[in-house]
PLY file of the C-alpha trace (Angstrom):
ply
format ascii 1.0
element vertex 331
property float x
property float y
property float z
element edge 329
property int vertex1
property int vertex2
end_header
-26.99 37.22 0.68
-25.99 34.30 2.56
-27.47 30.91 2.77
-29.30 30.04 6.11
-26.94 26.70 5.89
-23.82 29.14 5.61
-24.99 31.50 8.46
-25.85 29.07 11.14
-22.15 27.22 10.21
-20.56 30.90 10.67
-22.84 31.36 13.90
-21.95 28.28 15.81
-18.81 28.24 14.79
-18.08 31.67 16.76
-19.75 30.66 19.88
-17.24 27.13 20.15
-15.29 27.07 17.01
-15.93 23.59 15.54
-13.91 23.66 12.50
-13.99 20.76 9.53
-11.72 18.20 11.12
-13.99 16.36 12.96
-16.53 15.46 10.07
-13.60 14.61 7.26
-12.72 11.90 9.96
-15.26 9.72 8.84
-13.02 8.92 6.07
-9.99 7.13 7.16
-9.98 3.54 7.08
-7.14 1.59 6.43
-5.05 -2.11 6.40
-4.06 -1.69 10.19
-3.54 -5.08 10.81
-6.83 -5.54 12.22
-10.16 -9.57 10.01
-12.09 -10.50 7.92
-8.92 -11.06 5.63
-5.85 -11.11 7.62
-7.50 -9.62 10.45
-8.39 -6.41 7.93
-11.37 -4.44 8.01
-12.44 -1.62 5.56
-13.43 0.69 8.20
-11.06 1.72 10.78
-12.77 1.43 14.39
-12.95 4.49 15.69
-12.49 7.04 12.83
-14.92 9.24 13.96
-15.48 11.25 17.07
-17.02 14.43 18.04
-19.04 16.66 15.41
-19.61 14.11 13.44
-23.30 15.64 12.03
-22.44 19.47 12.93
-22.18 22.31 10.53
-18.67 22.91 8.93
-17.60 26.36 7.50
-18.14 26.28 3.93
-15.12 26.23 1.43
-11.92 23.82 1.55
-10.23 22.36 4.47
-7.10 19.98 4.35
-7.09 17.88 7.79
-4.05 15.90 8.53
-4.32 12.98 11.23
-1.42 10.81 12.36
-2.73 7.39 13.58
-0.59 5.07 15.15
-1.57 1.33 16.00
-0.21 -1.67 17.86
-2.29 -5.24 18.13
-1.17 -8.21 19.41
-3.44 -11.58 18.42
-1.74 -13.79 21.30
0.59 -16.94 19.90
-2.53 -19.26 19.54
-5.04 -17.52 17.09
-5.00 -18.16 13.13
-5.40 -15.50 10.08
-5.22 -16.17 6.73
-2.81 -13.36 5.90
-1.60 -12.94 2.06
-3.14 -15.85 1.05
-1.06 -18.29 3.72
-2.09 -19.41 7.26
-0.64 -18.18 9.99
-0.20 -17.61 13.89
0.50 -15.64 16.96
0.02 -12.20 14.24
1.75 -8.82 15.88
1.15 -5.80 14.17
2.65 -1.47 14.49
0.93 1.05 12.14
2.56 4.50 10.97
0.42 6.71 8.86
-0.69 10.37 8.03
-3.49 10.56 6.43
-4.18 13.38 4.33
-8.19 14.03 3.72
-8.97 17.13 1.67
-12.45 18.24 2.00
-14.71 20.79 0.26
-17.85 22.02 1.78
-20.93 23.40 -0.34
-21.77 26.36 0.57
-25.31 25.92 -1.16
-27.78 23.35 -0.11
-27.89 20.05 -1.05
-31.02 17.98 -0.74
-32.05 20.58 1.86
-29.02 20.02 4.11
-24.95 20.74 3.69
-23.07 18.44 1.76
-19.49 18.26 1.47
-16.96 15.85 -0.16
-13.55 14.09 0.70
-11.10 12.31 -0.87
-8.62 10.91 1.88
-5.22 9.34 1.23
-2.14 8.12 3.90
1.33 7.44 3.40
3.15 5.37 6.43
4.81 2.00 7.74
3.77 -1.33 8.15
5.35 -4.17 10.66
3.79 -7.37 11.28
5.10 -10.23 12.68
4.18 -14.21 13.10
5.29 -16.91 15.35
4.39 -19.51 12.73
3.60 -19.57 9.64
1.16 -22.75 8.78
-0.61 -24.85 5.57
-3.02 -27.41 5.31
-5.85 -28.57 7.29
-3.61 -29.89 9.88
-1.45 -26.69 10.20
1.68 -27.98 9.55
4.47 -25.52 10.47
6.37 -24.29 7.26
7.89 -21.42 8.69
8.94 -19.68 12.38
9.20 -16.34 13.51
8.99 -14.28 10.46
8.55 -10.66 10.11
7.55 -7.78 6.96
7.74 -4.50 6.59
5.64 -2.13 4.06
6.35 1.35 3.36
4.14 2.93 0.79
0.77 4.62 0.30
-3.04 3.59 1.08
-5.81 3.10 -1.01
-7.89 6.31 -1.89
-10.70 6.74 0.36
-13.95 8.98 -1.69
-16.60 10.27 0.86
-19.29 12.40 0.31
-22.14 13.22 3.16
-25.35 15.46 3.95
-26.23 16.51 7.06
-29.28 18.63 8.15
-29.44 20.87 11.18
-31.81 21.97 13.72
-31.39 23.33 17.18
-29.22 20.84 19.05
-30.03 17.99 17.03
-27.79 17.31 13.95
-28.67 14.34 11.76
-26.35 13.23 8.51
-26.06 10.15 6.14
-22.53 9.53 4.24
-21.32 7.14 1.56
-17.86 6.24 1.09
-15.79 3.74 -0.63
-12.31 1.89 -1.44
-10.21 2.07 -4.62
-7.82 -0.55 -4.09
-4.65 1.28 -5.00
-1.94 0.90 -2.34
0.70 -1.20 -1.29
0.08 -4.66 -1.76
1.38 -7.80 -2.25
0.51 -11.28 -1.86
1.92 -13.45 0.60
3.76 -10.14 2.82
2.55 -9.82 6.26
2.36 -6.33 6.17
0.47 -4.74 3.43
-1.20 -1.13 3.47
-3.77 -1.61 1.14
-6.84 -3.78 1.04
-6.26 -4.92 -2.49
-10.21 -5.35 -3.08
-12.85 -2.70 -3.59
-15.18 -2.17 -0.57
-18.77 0.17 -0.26
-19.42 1.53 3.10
-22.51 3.78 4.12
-24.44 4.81 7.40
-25.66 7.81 9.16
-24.46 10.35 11.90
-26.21 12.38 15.04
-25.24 14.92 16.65
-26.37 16.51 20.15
-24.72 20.13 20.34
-25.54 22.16 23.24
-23.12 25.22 22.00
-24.69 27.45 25.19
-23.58 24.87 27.90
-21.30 23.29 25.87
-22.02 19.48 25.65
-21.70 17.70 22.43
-22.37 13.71 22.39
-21.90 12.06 18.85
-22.78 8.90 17.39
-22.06 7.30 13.69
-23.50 4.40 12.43
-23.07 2.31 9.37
-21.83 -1.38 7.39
-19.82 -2.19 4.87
-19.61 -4.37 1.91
-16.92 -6.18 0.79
-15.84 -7.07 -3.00
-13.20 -10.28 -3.48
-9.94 -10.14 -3.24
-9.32 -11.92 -6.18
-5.63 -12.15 -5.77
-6.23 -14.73 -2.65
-10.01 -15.48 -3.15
-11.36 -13.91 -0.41
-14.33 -12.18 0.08
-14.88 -10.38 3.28
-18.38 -10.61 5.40
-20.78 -7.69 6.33
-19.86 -5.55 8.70
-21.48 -3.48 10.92
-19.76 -0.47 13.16
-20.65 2.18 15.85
-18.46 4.76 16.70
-19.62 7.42 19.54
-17.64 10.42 21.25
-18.52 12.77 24.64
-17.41 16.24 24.71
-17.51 19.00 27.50
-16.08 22.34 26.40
-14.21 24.27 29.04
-13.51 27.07 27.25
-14.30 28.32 23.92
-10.20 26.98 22.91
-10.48 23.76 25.19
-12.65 20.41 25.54
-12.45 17.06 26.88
-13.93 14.29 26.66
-14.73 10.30 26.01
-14.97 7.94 22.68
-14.91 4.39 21.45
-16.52 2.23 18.98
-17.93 -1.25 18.82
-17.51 -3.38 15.66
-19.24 -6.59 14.43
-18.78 -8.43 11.63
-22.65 -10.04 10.69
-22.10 -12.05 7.86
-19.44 -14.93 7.30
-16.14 -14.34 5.03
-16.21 -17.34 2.09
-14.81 -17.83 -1.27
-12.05 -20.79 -2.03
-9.02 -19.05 -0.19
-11.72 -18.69 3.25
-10.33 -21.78 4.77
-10.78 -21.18 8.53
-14.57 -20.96 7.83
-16.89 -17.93 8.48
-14.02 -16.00 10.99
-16.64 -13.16 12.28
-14.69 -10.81 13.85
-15.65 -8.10 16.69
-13.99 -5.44 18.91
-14.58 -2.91 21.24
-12.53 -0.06 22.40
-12.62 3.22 24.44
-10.52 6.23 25.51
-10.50 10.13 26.10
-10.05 13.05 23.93
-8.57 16.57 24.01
-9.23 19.08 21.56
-7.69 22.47 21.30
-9.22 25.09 18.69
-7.24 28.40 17.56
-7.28 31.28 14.95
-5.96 30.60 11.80
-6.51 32.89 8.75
-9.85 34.54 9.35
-11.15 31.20 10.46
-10.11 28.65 13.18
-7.91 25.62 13.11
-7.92 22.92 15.78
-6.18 20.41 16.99
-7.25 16.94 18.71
-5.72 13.70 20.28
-7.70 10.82 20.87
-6.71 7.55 22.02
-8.24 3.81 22.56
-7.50 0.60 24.18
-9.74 -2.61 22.59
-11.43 -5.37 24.47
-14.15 -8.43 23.68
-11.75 -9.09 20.48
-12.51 -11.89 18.47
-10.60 -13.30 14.96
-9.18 -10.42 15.18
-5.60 -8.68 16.51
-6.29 -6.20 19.30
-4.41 -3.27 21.56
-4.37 0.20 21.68
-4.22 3.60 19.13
-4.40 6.89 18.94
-4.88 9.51 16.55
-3.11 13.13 16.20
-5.63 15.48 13.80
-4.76 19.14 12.52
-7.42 20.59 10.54
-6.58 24.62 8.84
-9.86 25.92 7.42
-7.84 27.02 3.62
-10.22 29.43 2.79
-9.70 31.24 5.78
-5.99 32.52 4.42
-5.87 35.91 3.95
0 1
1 2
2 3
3 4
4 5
5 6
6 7
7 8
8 9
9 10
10 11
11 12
12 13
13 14
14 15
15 16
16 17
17 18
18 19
19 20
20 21
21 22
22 23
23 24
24 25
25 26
26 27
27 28
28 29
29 30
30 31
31 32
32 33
34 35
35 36
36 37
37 38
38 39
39 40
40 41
41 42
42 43
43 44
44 45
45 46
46 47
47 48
48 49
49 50
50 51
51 52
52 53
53 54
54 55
55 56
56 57
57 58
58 59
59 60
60 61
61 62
62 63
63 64
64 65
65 66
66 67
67 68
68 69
69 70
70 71
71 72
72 73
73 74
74 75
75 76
76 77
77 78
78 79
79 80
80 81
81 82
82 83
83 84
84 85
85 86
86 87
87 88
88 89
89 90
90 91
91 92
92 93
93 94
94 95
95 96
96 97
97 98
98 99
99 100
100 101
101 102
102 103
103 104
104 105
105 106
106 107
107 108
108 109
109 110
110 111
111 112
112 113
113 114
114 115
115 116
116 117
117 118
118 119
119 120
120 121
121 122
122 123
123 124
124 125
125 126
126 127
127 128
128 129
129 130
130 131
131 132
132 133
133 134
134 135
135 136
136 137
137 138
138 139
139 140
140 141
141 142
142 143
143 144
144 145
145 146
146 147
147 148
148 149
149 150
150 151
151 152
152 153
153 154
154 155
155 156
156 157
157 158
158 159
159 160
160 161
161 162
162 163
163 164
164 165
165 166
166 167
167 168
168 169
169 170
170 171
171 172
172 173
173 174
174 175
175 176
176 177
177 178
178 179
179 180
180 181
181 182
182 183
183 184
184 185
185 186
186 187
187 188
188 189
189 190
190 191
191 192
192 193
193 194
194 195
195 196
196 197
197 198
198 199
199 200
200 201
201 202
202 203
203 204
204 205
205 206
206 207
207 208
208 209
209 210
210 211
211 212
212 213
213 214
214 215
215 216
216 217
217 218
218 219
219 220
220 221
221 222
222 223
223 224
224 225
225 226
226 227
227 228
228 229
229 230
230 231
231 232
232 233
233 234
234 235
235 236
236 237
237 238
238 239
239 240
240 241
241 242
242 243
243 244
244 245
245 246
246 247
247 248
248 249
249 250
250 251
251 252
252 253
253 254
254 255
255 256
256 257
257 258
258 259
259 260
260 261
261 262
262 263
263 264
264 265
265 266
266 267
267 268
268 269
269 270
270 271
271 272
272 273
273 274
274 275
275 276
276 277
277 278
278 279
279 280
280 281
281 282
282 283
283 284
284 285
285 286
286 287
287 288
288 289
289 290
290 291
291 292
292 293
293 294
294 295
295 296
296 297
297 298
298 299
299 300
300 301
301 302
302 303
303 304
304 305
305 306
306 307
307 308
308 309
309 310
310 311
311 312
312 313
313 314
314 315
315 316
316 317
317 318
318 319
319 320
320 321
321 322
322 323
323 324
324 325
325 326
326 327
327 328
328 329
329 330
């Protein structure tokens, strides 16, 4: 007999077809060349959108999300970036991100849990007018650019979320192991090179009858040293939120964003432009488009952003492609 978890999953997923995708996207930060370090952050603004708390169809799901980036700090603003000092920081991002996810089909602490273990492969450019030293930023270099091609760090999730009616309520934990591309003293670097804890919580308003869905995730993040450059990132703290009208059990529309704070002050010996808090904000819509796939459904969503209220930090727009099959839907 099936689980009441499992049937209500199975039962709302007929009436709109919310498939996996949207959840696993809580696990995709990366080295965008956002600081903190270099203008850095562990968690990626705006990794997670609609569904974020919803049931997901139990078994395994492999979503794959292009996200593509491009910041721009102005020529005036310092970063300490691979250990050096520098200024007027322009940055691209090129990833996929691959975030395989298995859902428990039995409960967990009353709710459903599921785990993910996300990975990306991609480009890196980043480029400085100057690059400085010293206290009295004395110019060493001009107009120097770096590219990185390689892999991320591996990104473990796990979550549980608990369901009742239109209100869907969730807490997740996730972390960094610092394993990708990295080097000191290159612009452009893919991973993080430090370890980094991040946990929060996620609600969900699903209306599956009229078909409105607003989402909201909540949570901060640790930092560990980087002891390559001796630098420890602050505290942060991050809200991402989405809007979502269905128009048709295939189509929906809708709004998201994110704010993002840092709260405490970076420090160790290489911290030499002081606490360097950073904060963004950023917005954009969203179009989701859900099909059959196996016995199951499969979807596919573009979101987009453009940041504002930056501070110590590189800011512009991004987007992100997802395409989430349900694999044990196969026949």
């Amino acid at each position: 007999m099936e689980n009441a978890i499992a049937m209500t999953a199975r039962r709302r997923a007929g009436k709109i077809g919310i498939a996996v995708a949207f959840a696993a996207l809580a696990t995709l930060p990366t080295a965008s060349a956002r600081a903190d370090e270099g203008g850095v952050s562990f968690w990626l603004p705006g990794q997670v959108s609609s569904f974020a708390a919803t049931p997901m169809a139990p078994g395994f799901a492999l979503p794959a999300i292009y996200y593509h980036a491009s910041v721009d700090s102005g020529g005036s603003k310092q970063f300490i970036t691979g250990g050096r000092v520098v200024a007027g920081l322009d940055a691209d991002a090129d990833l996929v991100f691959f975030a395989p996810t298995y859902v428990f089909a039995d409960p967990v602490a009353g709710g459903q849990g599921a785990l993910t273990l996300a990975w990306a492969a991609g480009r890196m450019r980043a480029s400085v007018d100057a690059t400085l030293t010293g206290p009295l930023g004395n110019t060493l270099e001009r107009n120097r650019t770096d590219t990185a091609n390689g892999g991320s760090d591996l990104y473990p999730k796990g979550q549980i979320t608990w369901h009742g009616g239109v209100h869907n309520f969730g807490v997740y934990a996730m972390g960094d192991i610092p394993t990708g591309a990295y080097q000191v003293g290159r612009l452009a670097n893919i991973g993080i090179n430090h370890y980094a804890l991040d946990g929060g919580g996620m609600y969900t308003y699903l209306d599956a009858t009229k078909g409105h869905e607003f989402s909201a995730t909540a949570g901060f993040t640790y930092n560990f040293e980087n002891h390559d450059t001796d630098y420890r990132n602050g505290v942060d703290v991050h809200l991402d939120w989405a809007l979502a009208q269905f128009l048709s059990e295939q189509w929906l529309v809708g709004l998201n964003g994110y704010a993002y704070q840092q709260v405490s002050d970076d420090s160790g010996a290489g911290a030499t432009l002081g606490g360097f808090r950073s904060r963004v904000f950023g917005a954009g819509p969203q179009v989701g488009y859900f099909f059959p796939f196996g016995g199951a459904k499969g979807v596919v969503n573009l979101r987009g952003n453009w940041e504002w209220g930056e501070q110590n930090r590189p800011a512009g727009w991004n987007l992100y492609l997802t395409v989430s099959l349900p694999l044990n839907g196969v026949k």
